[in-house]
Each structure stands twice: as structure tokens, then as C-alpha cells.
N, C-alpha and C positions, 0 to 999 in steps of 0.2 A: 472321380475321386482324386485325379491327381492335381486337379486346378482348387480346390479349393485347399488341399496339403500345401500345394507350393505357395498361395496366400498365405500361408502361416508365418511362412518366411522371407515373403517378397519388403523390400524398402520399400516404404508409405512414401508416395508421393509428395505430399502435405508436408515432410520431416527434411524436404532439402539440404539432404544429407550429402556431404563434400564426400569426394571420392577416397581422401585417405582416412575415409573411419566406414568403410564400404565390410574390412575383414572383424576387425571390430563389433559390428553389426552383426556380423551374421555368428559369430562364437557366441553372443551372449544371445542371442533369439534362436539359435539352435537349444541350448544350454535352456533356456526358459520352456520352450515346444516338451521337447523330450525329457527334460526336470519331470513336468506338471504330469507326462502320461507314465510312462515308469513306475513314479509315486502313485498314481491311483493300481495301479496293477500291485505295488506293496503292502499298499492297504486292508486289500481284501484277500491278499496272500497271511499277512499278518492275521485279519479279525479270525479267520480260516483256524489259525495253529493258535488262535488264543495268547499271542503277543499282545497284549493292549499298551503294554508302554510304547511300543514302535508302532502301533496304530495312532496314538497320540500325535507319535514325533512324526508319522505320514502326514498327518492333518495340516500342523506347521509347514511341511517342506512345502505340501499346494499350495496355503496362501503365499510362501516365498518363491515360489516360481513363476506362480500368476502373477506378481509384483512386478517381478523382475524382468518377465514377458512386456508389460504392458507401462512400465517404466522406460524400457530400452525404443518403443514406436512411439513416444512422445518426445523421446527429449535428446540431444546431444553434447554428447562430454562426460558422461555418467558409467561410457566401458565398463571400464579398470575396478569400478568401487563393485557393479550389479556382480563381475566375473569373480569377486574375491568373494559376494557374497555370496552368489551360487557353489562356489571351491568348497569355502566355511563349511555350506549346507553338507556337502555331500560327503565330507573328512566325517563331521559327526555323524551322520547318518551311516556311515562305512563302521564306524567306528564303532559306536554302539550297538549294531549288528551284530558283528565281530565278536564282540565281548560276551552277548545275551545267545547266541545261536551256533559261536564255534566258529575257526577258521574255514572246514568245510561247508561253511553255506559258502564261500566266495565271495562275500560282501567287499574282501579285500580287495579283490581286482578294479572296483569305483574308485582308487587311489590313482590308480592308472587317469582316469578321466580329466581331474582337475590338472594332472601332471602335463596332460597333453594339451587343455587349454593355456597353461603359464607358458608352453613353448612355442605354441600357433602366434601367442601377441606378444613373444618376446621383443620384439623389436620396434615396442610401444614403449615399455619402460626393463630393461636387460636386469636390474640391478633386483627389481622386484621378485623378478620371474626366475630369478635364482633363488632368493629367501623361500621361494614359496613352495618349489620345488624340492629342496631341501630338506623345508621342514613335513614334507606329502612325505619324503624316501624315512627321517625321522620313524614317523607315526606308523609306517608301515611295517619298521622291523620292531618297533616297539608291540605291535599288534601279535607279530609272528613268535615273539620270546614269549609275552604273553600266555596265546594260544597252548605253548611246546608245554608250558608249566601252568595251568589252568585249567579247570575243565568250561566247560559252557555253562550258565547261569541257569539255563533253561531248557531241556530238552524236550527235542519234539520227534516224532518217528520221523524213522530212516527214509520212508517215500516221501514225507514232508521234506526232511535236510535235502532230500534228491533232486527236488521241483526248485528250490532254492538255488541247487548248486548249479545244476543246469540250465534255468534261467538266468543267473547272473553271469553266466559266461556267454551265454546268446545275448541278452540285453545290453552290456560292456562293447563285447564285438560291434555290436549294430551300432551304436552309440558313437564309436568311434569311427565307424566305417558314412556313417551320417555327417557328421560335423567335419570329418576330412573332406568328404564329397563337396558338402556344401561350402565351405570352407573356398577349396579349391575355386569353386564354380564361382563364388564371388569374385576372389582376388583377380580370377581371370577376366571378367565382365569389368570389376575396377579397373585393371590395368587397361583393358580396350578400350573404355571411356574415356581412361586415362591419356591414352595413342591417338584415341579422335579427338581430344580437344588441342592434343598439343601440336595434330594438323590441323586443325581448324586454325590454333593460336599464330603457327608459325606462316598457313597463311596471311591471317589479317595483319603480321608483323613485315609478311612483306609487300602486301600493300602500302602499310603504314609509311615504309621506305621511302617505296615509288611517291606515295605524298608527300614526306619531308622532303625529297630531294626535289619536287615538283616546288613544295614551299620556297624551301631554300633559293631556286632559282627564281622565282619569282620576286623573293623578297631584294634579292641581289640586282631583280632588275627595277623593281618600285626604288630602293636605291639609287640606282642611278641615274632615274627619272628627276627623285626627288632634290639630287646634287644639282642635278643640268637646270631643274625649275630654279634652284636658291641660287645658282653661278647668274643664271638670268636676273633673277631680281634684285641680286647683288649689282649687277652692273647695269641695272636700270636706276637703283638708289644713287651710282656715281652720275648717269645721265644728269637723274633728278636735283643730285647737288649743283651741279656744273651750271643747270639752268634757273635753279632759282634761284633769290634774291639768301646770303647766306646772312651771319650774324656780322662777320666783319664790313657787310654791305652799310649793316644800319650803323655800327660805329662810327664809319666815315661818316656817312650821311648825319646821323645825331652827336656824336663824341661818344668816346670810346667809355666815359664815364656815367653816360648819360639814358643808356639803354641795357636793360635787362632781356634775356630770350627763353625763353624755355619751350622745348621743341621735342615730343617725345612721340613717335607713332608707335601705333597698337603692333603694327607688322614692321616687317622690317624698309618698306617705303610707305608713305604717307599720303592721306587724303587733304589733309592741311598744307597750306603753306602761306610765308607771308612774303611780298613784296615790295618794293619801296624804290623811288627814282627823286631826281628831282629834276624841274621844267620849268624854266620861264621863271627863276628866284621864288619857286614854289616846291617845297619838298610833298610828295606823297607817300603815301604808306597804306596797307592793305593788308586785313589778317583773313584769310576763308577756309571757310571748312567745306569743301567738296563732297556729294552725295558718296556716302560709302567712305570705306578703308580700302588699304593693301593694292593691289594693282589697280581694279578698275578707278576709284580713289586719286592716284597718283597720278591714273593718266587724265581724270579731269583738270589736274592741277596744273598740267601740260597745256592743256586748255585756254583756263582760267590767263596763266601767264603771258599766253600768246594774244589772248584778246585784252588783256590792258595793256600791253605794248604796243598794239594796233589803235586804241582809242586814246589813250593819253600823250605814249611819244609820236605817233603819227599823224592821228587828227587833231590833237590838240587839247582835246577837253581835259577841260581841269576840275571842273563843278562836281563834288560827289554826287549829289542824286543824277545827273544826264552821265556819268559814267556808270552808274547802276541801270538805268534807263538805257545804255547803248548795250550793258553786258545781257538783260534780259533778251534784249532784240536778235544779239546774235546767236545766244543760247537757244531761243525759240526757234530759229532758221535752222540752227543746226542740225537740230533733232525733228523736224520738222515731218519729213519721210519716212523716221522709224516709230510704229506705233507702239505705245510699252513701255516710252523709254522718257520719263522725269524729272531726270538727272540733271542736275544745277550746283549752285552754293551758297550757305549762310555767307556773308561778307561783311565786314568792319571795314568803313576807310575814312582815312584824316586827309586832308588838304591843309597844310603850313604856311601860312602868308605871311610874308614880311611887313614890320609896321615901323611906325617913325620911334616908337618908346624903345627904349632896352629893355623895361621891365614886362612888356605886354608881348603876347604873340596871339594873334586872329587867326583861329582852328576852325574850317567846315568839315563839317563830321556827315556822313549818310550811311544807313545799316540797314542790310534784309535781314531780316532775325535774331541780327546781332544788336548788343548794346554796347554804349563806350563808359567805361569808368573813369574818373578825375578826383585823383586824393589830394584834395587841397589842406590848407596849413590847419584848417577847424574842422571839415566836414570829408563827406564822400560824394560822390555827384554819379549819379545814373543816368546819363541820356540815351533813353529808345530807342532803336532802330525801327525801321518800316517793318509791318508785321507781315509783308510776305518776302519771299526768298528767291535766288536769281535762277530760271529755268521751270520749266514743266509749263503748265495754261495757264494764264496768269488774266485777272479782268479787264478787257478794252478799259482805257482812260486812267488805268492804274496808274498811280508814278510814285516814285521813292521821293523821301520826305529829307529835308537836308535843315541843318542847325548850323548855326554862328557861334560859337565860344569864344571868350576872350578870355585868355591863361595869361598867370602870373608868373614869374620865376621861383622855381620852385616844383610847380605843382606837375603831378605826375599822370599819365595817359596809362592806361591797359587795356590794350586790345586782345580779346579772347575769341576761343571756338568755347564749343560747350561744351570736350571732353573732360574737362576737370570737374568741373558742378554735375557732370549727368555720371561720375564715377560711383562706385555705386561699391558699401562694408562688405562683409560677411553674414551681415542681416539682410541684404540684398537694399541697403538704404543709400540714396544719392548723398551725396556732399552738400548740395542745395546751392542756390544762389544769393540764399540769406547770409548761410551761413560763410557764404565765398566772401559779398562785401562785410562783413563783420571781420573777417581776418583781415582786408584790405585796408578799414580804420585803423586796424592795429599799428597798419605801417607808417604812423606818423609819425616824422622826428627819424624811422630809420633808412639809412646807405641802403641803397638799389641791392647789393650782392647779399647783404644781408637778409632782405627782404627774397630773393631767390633761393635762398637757403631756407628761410622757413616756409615758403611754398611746398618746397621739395617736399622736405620730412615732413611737414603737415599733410602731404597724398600720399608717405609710407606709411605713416601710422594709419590713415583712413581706411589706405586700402588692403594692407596687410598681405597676405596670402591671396585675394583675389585675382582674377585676371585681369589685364586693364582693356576697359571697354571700348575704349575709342581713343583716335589719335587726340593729344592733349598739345594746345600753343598757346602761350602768355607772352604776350611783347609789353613790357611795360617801358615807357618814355618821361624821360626827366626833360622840363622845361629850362 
């Protein structure tokens, strides 16, 4: 019998109920259980002595206790309103008793009851649980003056008043001796739930520690990984200037008025670079874009520069395609014993011949994948490069394809990689290389730095907020 009693009052699982509405709980399902059985025992005590009005007002209390029962194991937040309505119930039901049967039935002592629920969940709302108390002490003397000066509405024999009076002081007792028990037995069970979660909590809090501080150290040392890798690349990018050809190179070399540079890597050192010497009353020049970005990138460019200083100021060659044809050959040797590895570069190169005209200069141009543009005084000029590129397996009998131009004064060279045209909106859409020579027409008639300038801001506005995809180089040359 006592497992399916203490269901009565057990917290439904299902109702994941927090631990500070644990006492809460159990007032108002105490208060709903013992409402509902009470009342049926008034009921038939009532039909008994031929009360029918407080047979009536029995029938109400059930359906309000049942409510209130079965209100309070579905739902949370709703205490405070079921406990004033269970209080309500039991004031008028005290009350009307009272009035209709006499102060010795003892109906009075059920003022007691609500009095001691307002003081169990005082410390849910203090403010309430004085008014209500209060007004319970109120009604009570209001009941007893009453009484003193009243006789009873209805009278019933003296063994009837007797069953009454002595029930209602066993029933009160019990009542209260129930709801403190239980009461108790709750807040104790909260409070130890309470105790284990906040060992639980304060272990996982010091674990949590041990992990921050493990964090912390770790991040302190990915830190200073991360310094020592950028101090490195930092001082590989000063290598990287020292050895390759810079912008004041081509001024000498071109005039200082007569070359544009624009040199931007994705990282902070670069897979691009351009070169330039001159040999034999022959100036060269070279733009490549090496497989890759950022270190590996860089260090092909290390490469790159060491084998055109070995083919052109050491053996001689001056011919763009047999210096594309010499840089293939060493590229292939190089890599020859590592399987996996492709790695090569797009290249653009000019050869500068001197001629008898002032107005004329004889350009041989050869490209792996690159092309040359020429913005002359009417038009734009695209000349091809070879369509394959320097390194990886390349077809026996292959060779780079080499062009004659003859420039006027005036007319302008730009040597490109492909990171400008392959930079790609917020739409995820390239710049194109339509749309590249269409802005490079525009530059007719305009001063080289001007034309640098709107290059510029013409790849802010394109590219806005996106990341830049690849190192980006334009050398443009005034004839």
C-alpha cells in the first residue's frame, strides 16, 4: 500500500522539474492528495446530517482538488496561483461550516492549514504570504465573534457535532503532520540533489581549469611557434628582396619614367617575381609566376632566378624560346628523382634589341602560358605565348614558340601573371581577361602612374572584402 501512496506524491519524471520548485511541489500535491480525500469523507459525513448545501460545496472542492492535483504534474510555474486556490478553497469551506454547524464542529482549525502552507513557501514570494496570512488571522476572529453572538444555522445532534469535532481535530493534525513530513522529506532530497550536483559542478569546474590552463599553455606555445614561423618568413621576404631583381632595377634599366610595377603577394613572400639584366647591348626582362604561393612559391622563385643567371649571363643565351627550352631542361633534371612533384612556371620574357631608328625598337617576345600585351597609339595587341608551361613532363620535340615585334615610341609592354584576371567578386566571379584588355584600351593617351592608379582601385572595388587569391604582378613598359 505504501508504493502506490508515495506515487501519489512522487515528481513525474517526464515534468523535469529544477530543483528550486522541488518544495513547491510537493505543498501543492500534498495540498491536492489530502484536499481530494478529506473532501470525500465530508461529503458523506454531510449527506449523513442532511447538510446539502456543504454536500454541494463538497462536490466543487473535488473537482478543485482534482484540478489542482493534476495541474501541478503537468506543468511548471503555476505553485503560487493552484496554492492560493487551494487556501481560497479551504477559507470558504472553513467558513461556511462555521457559520451553518457552529464553532464546535471545529471547522475552524482548517484556517490553521492554509496558514501554514503561506509560511512553508514564504520564501518564494515573503510579501504575499503575509497578506494572506493576515487575512486567514482576519477571518478567523471574525468567525469566533461571530460564533460568541450567533447561534448555528442548522442544528444537528450532539453525536453528529461530536464526529465532526473530533474528526476535524484528527483530520487538521494529520494534515499538517503529513505536509510537514513531506515537506521536510522533499527539501531534504532537493537540498542533496542539490549537494551532488554542485560536486558534480565543482568537479567539472575543476577539470575545466586543468583544460584552460592546459589551453592557455598551449595557445602561449602555438604563439610562439607562430612568431618564430613569421620572424622566419619575415626574413626570408628580406632574402627574397635582396635577391631579386627590385623596381629601382627596371628604372635603371628602363628610365625611371618609363616603367610601372605592381607587385602584390597573396602571403607575405611570393610565388612571382620579375627579373631583368642587360647583356651584350641587349636588355632582358622576365615576369613568372611559379607553381604555388607563400613559401614553397618563393623558394621556386629562388630557382627560377638562379637558372636565368646561369643561362643568360653565363652562357650566353639571349633567344627567348632556347631560354625557355634551357629553363624546361633544367627544371626537368631537377625534379627528375622526386616522384609527385610538377612544379615549374608560367613565364613572360622580352628581349630588347637595339636598332639604327630612334623611333623603332626590335622586341622578341617567348611565353609558357603567359601572353604579352602592347597598347599602341589605335589598338591593343595580344601576342600568345606557347601553351605549355616551364616544368613537370613536357612532349619530346616540344619547343617554345618565339615572335619579332617591332615597337614604336611610345607604345606600351605589360607583362602579367594571372593573378589579377583569375581574382575572383563576392560572386565568386573572375575579373577575366576580357575584361583585363578592355581596361588596358582605356589607357590611351594616359601617364604610366595614372594608369597604376586605376589598376589599383579598379582590383578594390572588384575585389572588395574578398581574399586575394594569388600573388598579383603587372610590369608595364613605356617604349
Amino acid at each position: 500500500m505504501l508504493n502506490p501512496l508515495a506515487s501519489l506524491f512522487a515528481i513525474p519524471k517526464h515534468l523535469n522539474l529544477p530543483i528550486e520548485n522541488y518544495k513547491d511541489f510537493a505543498i501543492v500535491s500534498s495540498a491536492g492528495v489530502l484536499g481530494f480525500i478529506s473532501h470525500c469523507a465530508f461529503l458523506v459525513l454531510f449527506l449523513l446530517v442532511k447538510v446539502y448545501f456543504m454536500v454541494y460545496l463538497n462536490i466543487g472542492s473535488l473537482i478543485i482538488f482534482a484540478s489542482i492535483y493534476f495541474i501541478n504534474r503537468h506543468s511548471i510555474g503555476k505553485a503560487t496561483i493552484l496554492l492560493i486556490l487551494a487556501s481560497f478553497e479551504i477559507v470558504i469551506h472553513a467558513t461556511c461550516a462555521v457559520i451553518i454547524l457552529g464553532w464546535d464542529s471545529n471547522f475552524h482549525l482548517y484556517l490553521f492549514i492554509p496558514m501554514l502552507a503561506a509560511l512553508l513557501t514564504a520564501s518564494t514570494n515573503t510579501t504575499l504570504s503575509d497578506i494572506l496570512n493576515i487575512s486567514y488571522s482576519i477571518i478567523y476572529i471574525f468567525l469566533a465573534v461571530y460564533t460568541n453572538h450567533f447561534s448555528a444555522i442548522i442544528t444537528i445532534s450532539t453525536s453528529g457535532l461530536f464526529v465532526f469535532e473530533v474528526l476535524n481535530i484528527i483530520s487538521v493534525s494529520f494534515i499538517v503532520i503529513i505536509v510537514t513530513r513531506y515537506y521536510s522529506h522533499t527539501a531534504h532530497h532537493a537540498s542533496q540533489k542539490l549537494t551532488k550536483f554542485n560536486r558534480k559542478l565543482k568537479k567539472q569546474g575543476d577539470k575545466l581549469t586543468i583544460f584552460n590552463e592546459e589551453l592557455g599553455r598551449q595557445a602561449k606555445e602555438l604563439i610562439k611557434i607562430n612568431n618564430q614561423t613569421n620572424d622566419s618568413i619575415r626574413y626570408a621576404l628580406r632574402i627574397q628582396k635582396a635577391v631579386l631583381s627590385s623596381t629601382s632595377d627596371l628604372e635603371n634599366l628602363f628610365g625611371e619614367k618609363n616603367v610601372i610595377v605592381i607587385y602584390s603577394p597573396k602571403d607575405i613572400i611570393s610565388g612571382d617575381f620579375y627579373w631583368a639584366t642587360e647583356i651584350d647591348k641587349k636588355k632582358i626582362i622576365a615576369v613568372a609566376d611559379c607553381t604555388g604561393h607563400g613559401v614553397p612559391g618563393a623558394m621556386l622563385t629562388m630557382i627560377g632566378k638562379s637558372l636565368l643567371n646561369n643561362i643568360i649571363l653565363e652562357k650566353k643565351i639571349t633567344e627567348p624560346a632556347l631560354i625557355l627550352d634551357a629553363l624546361q631542361h633544367y627544371f626537368s633534371t631537377l625534379f627528375k628523382n622526386e616522384q609527385g612533384i610538377q612544379d615549374g612556371m608560367d613565364i613572360c620574357l622580352c628581349v630588347f634589341n637595339e636598332t639604327d631608328s630612334l623611333n623603332m625598337r626590335l622586341v622578341n617576345f617567348a611565353g609558357a602560358k603567359r601572353p604579352l600585351f602592347i597598347l599602341k597609339s589605335d589598338k591593343l595587341l595580344q601576342i600568345q605565348g606557347s601553351r605549355k608551361t616551364i616544368g613537370g613532363r613536357q612532349k619530346k620535340g616540344s619547343e617554345y614558340e618565339q615572335c619579332e615585334v617591332l615597337l614604336n615610341k611610345g607604345d606600351i609592354l605589360y607583362l602579367t601573371t594571372d593573378g589579377y584576371v583569375d581574382q575572383n567578386n563576392f560572386l565568386r566571379k573572375k575579373y577575366g581577361t576580357l575584361r583585363f584588355k578592355r581596361l588596358l584600351t582605356s589607357f590611351m593617351g594616359k601617364a604610366l602612374n595614372q594608369q597604376k592608379k586605376i589598376l589599383l582601385e579598379e582590383m578594390k572595388v572588384h575585389r572588395q572584402k574578398e581574399e586575394q587569391r594569388d600573388d598579383i604582378t603587372i610590369i608595364g613598359l613605356k617604349i
